[in-house]
N, C-alpha and C positions, 0 to 999 in steps of 0.2 A: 347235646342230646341228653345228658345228664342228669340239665336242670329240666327238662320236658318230663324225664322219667318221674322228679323228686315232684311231679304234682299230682300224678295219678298211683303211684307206690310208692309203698312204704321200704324203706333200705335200711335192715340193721346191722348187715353185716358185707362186708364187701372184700373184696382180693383184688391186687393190683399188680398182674406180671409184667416183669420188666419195669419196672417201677424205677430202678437206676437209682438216681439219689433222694426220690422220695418227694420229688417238688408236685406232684400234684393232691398231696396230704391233705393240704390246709384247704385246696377248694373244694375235693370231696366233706370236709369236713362243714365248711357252707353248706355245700347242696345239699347234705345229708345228715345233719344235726346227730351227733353222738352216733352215727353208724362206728361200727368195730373196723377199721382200715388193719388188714395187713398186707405189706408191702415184699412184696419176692422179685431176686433177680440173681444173673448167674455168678456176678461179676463182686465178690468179695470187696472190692475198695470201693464203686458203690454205696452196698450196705452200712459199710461203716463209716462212710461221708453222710448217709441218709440218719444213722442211729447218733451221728453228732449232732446232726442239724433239728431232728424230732426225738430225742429221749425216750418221750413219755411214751412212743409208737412201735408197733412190731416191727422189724424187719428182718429177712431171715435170707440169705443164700441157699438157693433149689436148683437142681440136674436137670430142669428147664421142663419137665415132667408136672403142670398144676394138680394134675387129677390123683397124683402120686403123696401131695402134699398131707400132711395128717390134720386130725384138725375138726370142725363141722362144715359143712360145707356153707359155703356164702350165699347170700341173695343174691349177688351183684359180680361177677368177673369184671376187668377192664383189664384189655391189656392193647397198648399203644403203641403202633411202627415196629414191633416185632414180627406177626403174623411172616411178612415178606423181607424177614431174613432168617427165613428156617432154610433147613437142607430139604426137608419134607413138611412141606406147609400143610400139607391136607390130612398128614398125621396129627399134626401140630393143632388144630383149628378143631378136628375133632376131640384133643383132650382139652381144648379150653371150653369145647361148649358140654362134657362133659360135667365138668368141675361145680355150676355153680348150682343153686336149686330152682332162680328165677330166669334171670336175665345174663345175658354175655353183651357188653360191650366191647366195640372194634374200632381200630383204627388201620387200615389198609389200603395200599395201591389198588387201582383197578385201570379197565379199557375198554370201551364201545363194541370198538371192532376188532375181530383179530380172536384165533384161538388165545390159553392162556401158553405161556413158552414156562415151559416147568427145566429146561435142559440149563445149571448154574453157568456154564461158559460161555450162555449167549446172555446169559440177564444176572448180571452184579455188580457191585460195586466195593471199591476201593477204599477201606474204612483203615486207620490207623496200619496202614502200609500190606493190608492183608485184606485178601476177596472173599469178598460175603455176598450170600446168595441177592438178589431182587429180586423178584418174583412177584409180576403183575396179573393180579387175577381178570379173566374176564368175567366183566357182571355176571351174566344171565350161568355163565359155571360154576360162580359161588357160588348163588342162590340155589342155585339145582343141585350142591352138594349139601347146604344147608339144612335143604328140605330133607335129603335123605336120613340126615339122623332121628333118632328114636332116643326118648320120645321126640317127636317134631316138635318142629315150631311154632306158635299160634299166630308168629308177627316178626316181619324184618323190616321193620323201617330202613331206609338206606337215604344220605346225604352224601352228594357229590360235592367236591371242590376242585374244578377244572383246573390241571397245570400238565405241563407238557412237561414230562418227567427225564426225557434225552436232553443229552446234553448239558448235564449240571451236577457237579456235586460228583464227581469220578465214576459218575455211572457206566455203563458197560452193558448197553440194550439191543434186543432187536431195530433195528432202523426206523419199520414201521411206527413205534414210540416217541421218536423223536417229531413228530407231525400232531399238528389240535386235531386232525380229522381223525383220528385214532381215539378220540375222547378220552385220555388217560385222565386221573383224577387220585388226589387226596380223597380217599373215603371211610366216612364213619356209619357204623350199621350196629344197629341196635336188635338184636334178638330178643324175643319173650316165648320159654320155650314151658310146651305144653305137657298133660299129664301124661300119665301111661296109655290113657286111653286115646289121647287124642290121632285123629286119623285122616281127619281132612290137611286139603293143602291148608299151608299159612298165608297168611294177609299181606303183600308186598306192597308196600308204598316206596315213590321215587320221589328225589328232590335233590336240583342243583342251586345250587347255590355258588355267586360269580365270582364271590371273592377268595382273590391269593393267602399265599402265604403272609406276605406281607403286610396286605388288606388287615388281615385281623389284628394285628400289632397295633399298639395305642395310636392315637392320632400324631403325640409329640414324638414317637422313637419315627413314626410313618417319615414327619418333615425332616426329622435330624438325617435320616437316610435320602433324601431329594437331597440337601442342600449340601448333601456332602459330594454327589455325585456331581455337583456342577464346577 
């Protein structure tokens, strides 16, 4: 979605929460020719595996708070596979899309059917010996929370990546989830949000798209993973 953006706008300054060790630097740096990257996240070692790896680039440890961050504010947010391990995502999501002046880029769980289960004991997972939130939005309740902020949005594009999220990776889910007919998905949603004035709904475009996790991995890592499993 990125690179869609970098043909209709111009991006010179961008923020990257949860950026972690800073590995998607050099392809915003592609898609975005001399855009300003700074890179935040909460996690100290981290930063300073990202500030060894890129020197020349900001990176900075933050209270997980973007809109708190000092600074000008960016054209561009992105913030990746965070959203759904907040304790409170829907606080969380409203100070990302506070944060930038244009666009918020997303990367988050979603599901067809089914309320969204905001309760952490029914939906988390087991990450370095310790339980962290999941938290699977349903579409059509992001979207309607989306729209409520102010200023609204003029545009969400949303790209589905269908994967049945139960049962992998020490998840810890509603049952329901564990099923395709639940339409869970890897999803990326692109925000373009509007002026002060603006007051109409925004513009929702959908699109799935069938390829895995794995699908998207180079062709040669795709085979070395078949031929190992035989």
């Amino acid at each position: 979605m990125a690179v869609q953006l970098a043909k209709v706008a111009k991006i010179d300054s961008m923020m990257d929460v949860g950026c972690a060790t800073g590995r998607f630097y050099r392809f915003f740096r592609e898609v975005f020719p001399g855009v300003d990257y700074r890179g935040f996240d909460i996690s100290q070692v981290a930063i300073d595996h990202a500030k060894k790896l890129y020197p020349e680039t900001e990176y900075s440890v933050f209270d997980g708070d973007p809109s708190a961050v000092a600074g000008p504010q960016p054209d561009l947010l992105f913030c990746r596979d965070v959203v759904h391990h907040q304790p409170d995502p829907k606080d969380f999501l409203a100070k990302l899309y506070a944060t930038p002046s244009k666009y918020l880029l997303l990367r988050v769980r979603t599901r067809e059917v089914g309320e969204t289960v905001f309760d952490r004991e029914q939906s988390c997972q087991l990450s370095y010996n310790i339980w962290v939130p999941y938290i699977v939005f349903n579409t059509k309740e992001l979207t309607d929370l989306l729209s409520s902020y102010s200023p609204r949005p003029t545009k969400i594009d949303i790209v589905r990546h269908p994967d049945v999220l139960g049962g992998q990776l020490n998840r810890y889910l509603p049952k329901e989830l564990y099923y395709p007919e639940t339409g869970t998905a890897e999803t990326s949603i692109l925000i373009e949000k509007g002026g002060e004035d603006q007051t109409g709904e925004p513009r929702i475009t959908s699109e799935t798209r069938p390829e895995t996790r794995l699908q998207e991995l180079p062709p040669l890592y795709r085979l070395a993973k078949k031929l190992a499993r035989r």
